[in-house]
Structures are given as structure tokens and as C-alpha cells.
C-alpha positions in Angstrom: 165.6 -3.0 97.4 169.1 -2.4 95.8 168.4 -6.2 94.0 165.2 -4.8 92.9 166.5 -1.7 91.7 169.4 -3.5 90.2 166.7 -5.6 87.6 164.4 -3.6 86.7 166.7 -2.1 83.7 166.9 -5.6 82.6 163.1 -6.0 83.0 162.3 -3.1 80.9 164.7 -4.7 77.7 162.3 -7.3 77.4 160.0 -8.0 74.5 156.2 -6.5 75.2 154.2 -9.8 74.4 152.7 -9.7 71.2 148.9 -10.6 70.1 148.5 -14.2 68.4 149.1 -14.2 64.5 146.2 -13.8 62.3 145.5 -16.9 60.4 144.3 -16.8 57.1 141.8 -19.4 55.7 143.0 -22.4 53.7 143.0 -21.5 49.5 140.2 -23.5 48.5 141.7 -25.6 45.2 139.4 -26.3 41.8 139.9 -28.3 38.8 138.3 -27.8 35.6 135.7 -30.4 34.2 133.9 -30.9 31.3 130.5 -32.1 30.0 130.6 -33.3 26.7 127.3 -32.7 25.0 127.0 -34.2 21.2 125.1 -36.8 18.8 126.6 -39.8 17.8 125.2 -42.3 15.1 124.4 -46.0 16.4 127.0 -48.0 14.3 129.5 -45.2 13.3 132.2 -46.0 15.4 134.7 -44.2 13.1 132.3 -41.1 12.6 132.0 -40.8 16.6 135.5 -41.2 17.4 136.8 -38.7 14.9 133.7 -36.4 16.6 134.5 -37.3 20.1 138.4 -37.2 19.6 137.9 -33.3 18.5 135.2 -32.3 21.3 137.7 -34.0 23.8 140.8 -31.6 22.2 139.0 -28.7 22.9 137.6 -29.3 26.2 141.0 -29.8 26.9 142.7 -27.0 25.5 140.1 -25.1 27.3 141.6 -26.0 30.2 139.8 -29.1 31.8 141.6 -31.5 33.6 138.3 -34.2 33.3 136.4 -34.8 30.4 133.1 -36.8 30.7 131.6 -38.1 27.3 128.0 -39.0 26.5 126.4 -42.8 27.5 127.9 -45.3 24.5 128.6 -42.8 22.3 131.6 -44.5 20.7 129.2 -46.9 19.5 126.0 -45.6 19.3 122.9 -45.7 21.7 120.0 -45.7 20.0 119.1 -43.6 16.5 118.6 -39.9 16.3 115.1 -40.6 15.6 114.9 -43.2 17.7 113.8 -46.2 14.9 116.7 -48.4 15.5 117.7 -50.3 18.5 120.8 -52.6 19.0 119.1 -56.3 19.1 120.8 -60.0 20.3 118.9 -62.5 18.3 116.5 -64.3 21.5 116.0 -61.5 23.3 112.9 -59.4 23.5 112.7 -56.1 21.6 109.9 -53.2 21.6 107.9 -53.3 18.3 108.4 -49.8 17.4 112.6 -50.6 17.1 114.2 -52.0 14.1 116.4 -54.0 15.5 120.8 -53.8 14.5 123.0 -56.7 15.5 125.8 -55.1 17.5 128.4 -58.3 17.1 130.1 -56.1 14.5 130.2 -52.9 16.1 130.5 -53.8 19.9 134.5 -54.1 21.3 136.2 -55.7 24.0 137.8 -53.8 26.7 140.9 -53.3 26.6 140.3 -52.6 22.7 140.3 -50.4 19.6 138.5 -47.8 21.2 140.5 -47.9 24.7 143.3 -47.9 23.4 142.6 -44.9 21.0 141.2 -42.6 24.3 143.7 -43.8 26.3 146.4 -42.2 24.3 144.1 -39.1 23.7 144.1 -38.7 27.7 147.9 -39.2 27.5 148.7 -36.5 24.8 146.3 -34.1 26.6 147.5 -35.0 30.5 143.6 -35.2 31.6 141.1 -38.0 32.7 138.8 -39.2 30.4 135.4 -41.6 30.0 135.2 -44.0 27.6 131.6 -45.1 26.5 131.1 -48.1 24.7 129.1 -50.9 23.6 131.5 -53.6 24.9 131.4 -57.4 24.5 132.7 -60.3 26.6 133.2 -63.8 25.9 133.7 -65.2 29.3 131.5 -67.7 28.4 132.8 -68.7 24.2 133.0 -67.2 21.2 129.4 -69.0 20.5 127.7 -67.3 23.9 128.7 -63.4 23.5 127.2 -61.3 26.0 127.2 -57.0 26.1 127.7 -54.8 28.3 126.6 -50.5 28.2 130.1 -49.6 29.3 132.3 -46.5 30.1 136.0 -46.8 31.5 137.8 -44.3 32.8 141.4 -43.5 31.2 144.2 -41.7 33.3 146.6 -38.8 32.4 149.3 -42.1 31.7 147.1 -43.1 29.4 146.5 -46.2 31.4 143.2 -48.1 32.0 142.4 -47.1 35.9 138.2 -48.2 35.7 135.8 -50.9 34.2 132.4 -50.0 34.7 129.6 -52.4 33.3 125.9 -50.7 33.7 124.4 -52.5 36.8 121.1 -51.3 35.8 120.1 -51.3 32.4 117.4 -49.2 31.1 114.9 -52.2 30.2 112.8 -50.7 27.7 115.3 -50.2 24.6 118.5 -52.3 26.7 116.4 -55.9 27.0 117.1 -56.4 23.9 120.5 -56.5 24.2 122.1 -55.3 27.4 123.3 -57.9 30.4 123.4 -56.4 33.5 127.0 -55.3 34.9 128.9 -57.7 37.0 132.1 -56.0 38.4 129.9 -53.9 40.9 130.9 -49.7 41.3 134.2 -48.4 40.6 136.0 -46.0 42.1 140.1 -44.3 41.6 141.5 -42.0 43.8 142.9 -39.2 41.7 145.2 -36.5 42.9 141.7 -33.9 43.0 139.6 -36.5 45.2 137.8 -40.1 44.5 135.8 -40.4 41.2 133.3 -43.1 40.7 131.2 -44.2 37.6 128.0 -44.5 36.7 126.0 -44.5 33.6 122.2 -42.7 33.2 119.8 -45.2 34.4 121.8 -46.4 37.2 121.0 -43.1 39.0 118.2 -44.4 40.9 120.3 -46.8 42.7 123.7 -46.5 42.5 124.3 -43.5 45.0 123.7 -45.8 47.7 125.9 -48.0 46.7 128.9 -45.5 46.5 127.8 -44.1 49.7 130.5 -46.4 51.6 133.5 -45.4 49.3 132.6 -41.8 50.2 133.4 -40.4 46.5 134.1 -37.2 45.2 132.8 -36.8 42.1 130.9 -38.9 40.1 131.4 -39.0 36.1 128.2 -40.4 34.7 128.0 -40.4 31.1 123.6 -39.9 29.9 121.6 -40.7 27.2 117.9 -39.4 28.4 114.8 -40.3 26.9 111.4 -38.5 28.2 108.0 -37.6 26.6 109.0 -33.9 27.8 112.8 -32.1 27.6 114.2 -32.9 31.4 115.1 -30.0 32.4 113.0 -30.0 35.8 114.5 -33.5 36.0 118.4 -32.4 35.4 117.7 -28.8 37.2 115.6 -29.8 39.9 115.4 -33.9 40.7 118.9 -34.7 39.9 120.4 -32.3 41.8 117.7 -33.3 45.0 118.7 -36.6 44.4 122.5 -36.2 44.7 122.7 -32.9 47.3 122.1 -35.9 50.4 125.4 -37.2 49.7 127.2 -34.8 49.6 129.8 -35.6 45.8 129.8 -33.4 42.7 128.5 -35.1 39.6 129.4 -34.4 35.9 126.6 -35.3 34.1 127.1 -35.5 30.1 124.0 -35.8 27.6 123.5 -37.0 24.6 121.8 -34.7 21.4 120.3 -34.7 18.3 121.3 -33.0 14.7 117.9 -31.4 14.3 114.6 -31.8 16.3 113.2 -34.6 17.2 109.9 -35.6 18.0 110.7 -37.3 21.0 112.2 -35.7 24.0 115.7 -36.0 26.2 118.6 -34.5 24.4 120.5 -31.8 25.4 120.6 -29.8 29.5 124.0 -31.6 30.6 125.0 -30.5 33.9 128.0 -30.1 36.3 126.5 -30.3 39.9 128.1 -29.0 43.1 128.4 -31.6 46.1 125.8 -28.7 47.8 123.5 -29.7 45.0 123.8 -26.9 43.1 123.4 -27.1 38.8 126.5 -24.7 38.8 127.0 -25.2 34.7 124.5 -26.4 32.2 123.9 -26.4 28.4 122.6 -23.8 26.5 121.5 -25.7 23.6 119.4 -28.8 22.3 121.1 -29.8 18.8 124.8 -30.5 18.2 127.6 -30.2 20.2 128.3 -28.3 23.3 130.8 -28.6 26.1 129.8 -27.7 29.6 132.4 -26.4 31.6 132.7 -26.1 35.9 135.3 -25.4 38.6 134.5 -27.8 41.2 136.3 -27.7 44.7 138.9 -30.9 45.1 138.5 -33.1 48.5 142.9 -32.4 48.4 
């Protein structure tokens, strides 16, 4: 007893156990992208790029880190009303196009136009797509073939992705366009895995970056429907990327003035719930859609 006695003093000095630390949950990080939403004029390379270069400055100075630009809109998709129609003498073109020869206007990659976005991603420290008309002479200068194009410059201003449309829209791109050949492409940034794709290829390219397990994909649009697409950009886009599971920045052309045809305008940023979290408010001109979107790091 008189050993007993002896410790308990000692006993009684000791710390009272305390309850297990409260652990707060993990700061969820965002970045800030961008939806570039403008016309550009088939041909005007110099017109689009001056446009371009300033809607770029200001989505940046806004604050986004990514900065997605319409489909080919360095070179020109199709006309604002729609009359005229890049065309490859030998190939088949719709009868209501007038057709333009794009061997003056179309660029190789790297280029003039790469190498002018590249340096704009590298003065404003963001990523940026780069939408072209591009043209390859893999096989002579006598056998040119084109490609519907967007790369994807780095904040070094280095060349990081080569994208070639794998699936050509066929009704105004079989007169010109040749399907992609250097498959899906994918870089890991610091924010998560971006991959590219370009308007059309949204019925089948989804599956294909299924395996690389991207975060966002940057896809660059130039619609055409007989109605204005919103239930297609609000509703079916977003049903057709919510199953797996990536955010997409989706960036539409538009049109000066009104149009009889429909297509233009309702760019979208889409969550990887898919949720249309950002859209545009407007049909004609320029617009820049901005979203924070939560990184995979």
C-alpha cells in the first residue's frame, strides 16, 4: 500500500488524454478559363489575328489561366453568310458554296500563326488554342493535303499539342478537309490533363479519351443548325459529357449581324458533373465566357 500511496502523486501529474484533432476538409483549388466567342472572316488571317490577339489579352487580364478560341478561326471556317466554302480542286463541294482555294491562306504547323500565339501565351503566362486551317506536304509540294487544326501552346510559349480533326464535318469539310492522322492528344498541365478536340468530333471522340482519363477538354466550335443550339449546348452536350466525368471548354463561333441560318453564339464552360456552369449571353460579336473549374491537383 505505501508503493501505491507513494505513485499516485505521480499519477495525478499526468496529461488527461485529449479528443482526436478536428480535421478540416481539403481547400478545393480552381483555375480560371475562358471561352472565346467571336466572328472571324474566311481568308483574313491578318484581320483574325489582330481580333483574336485582343480577345486573348483580355481574357487574360481578366484573370484566366486557359483561353480556348473558336474552330479555325485564324483562318476562317466558312463565310458569315455562309456562301463561301474553302475548296481543293477534285474534291466534291455542295452546290450552294462558292468555293475559295485555301493554298494561299492555309499554314503549316509550326508556322506564322504558331509562332505568333505561342509568344502571346508566353507574354501572358497562360495556355492557349490555336485554330487553323493547316497544310502538310508529307506527300510533295505537288500533293498538298489540309487538315482543321488547333494546337495547344504552353505558358513557355512552347508547342505542347498537334491536334488534326479525326472527324470532319462532311457536308462543307469534303471539299477540302483530310481526316486527322496523329490520333487524340493529351498534356498534363500543372491544373490536371487537357485534351483536344474540335466541334464535330464530339460524337466520337470522348470515347477515345476515355483511357487517358482527361481533365478538361478544350474544344474549339463552329456550329451550324437549322435552329440556334441552345437545347443542344444546354442540354445534349452537357448529357453527352456528364458520363465521363472531365470539364469541357467549349468556344463558338458568331456572326456580325443576323443571319439567316442558325449556330452562332451559346459557348459554354461545363462542369465534369455536367453542369453548363458559364454560357454566353449574346448572338453577334464578341464575348468571352468565363468559369472556375476545380483542378484534378
Amino acid at each position: 500500500m505505501r508503493l501505491a500511496f507513494a505513485l499516485f502523486p505521480f499519477l495525478a501529474v499526468l496529461p488527461a488524454p485529449t479528443a482526436d484533432p478536428v480535421m478540416s476538409p481539403p481547400v478545393s483549388k480552381t483555375v480560371k478559363v475562358a471561352a472565346v466567342q467571336c466572328s472571324s472572316d474566311i481568308g483574313d488571317v491578318a484581320g483574325n489575328t489582330k481580333k483574336l490577339t485582343a480577345l486573348t489579352k483580355e481574357a487574360a487580364k481578366a484573370g484566366a489561366k486557359f483561353v480556348v478560341l473558336p474552330e479555325t478561326s485564324i483562318t476562317g471556317y466558312l463565310s458569315q453568310d455562309l456562301k463561301t466554302n474553302w475548296h481543293v480542286k477534285g474534291m466534291l463541294i455542295e452546290k450552294q458554296f462558292e468555293g475559295k482555294d485555301p493554298k494561299d491562306f492555309a499554314e503549316e504547323v509550326p508556322g506564322a500563326s504558331t509562332k505568333h500565339f505561342c509568344a502571346l501565351a508566353k507574354e501572358l503566362n497562360i495556355y492557349l488554342t490555336i485554330p487553323l486551317l493547316e497544310v502538310d506536304f508529307k506527300n510533295g509540294k505537288n500533293d498538298p493535303r489540309y487538315f482543321n487544326t488547333v494546337c495547344l501552346a504552353n505558358p513557355k510559349g512552347e508547342l505542347v499539342a498537334h491536334y488534326r480533326k479525326l472527324t470532319p464535318w462532311p457536308y462543307p469539310e469534303k471539299s477540302w478537309a483530310t481526316a486527322g492522322d496523329r490520333g487524340v492528344q493529351i498534356f498534363d498541365t500543372e491544373y490536371g490533363r487537357v485534351g483536344l478536340g474540335i466541334c464535330f468530333d464530339i460524337h466520337t471522340i470522348l470515347e477515345k479519351y476515355e483511357p487517358h482519363k482527361i481533365w478538361c477538354l478544350l474544344y474549339p466550335i463552329a456550329w451550324v443548325d437549322t435552329e440556334h443550339p441552345a437545347e443542344w449546348m444546354w442540354t445534349k452536350l452537357p448529357e453527352r459529357v456528364k458520363p465521363f466525368k472531365h470539364h469541357l471548354v467549349g468556344a463558338n463561333w458568331s456572326v456580325d449581324q443576323k443571319q439567316e441560318w442558325r449556330g452562332y453564339g451559346f459557348s459554354v464552360v461545363i462542369s465534369n458533373e455536367g453542369k453548363v456552369i458559364a454560357s454566353a449571353k449574346s448572338l453577334y460579336g464578341s464575348e468571352i465566357v468565363y468559369a472556375d473549374l476545380h483542378t484534378a491537383k
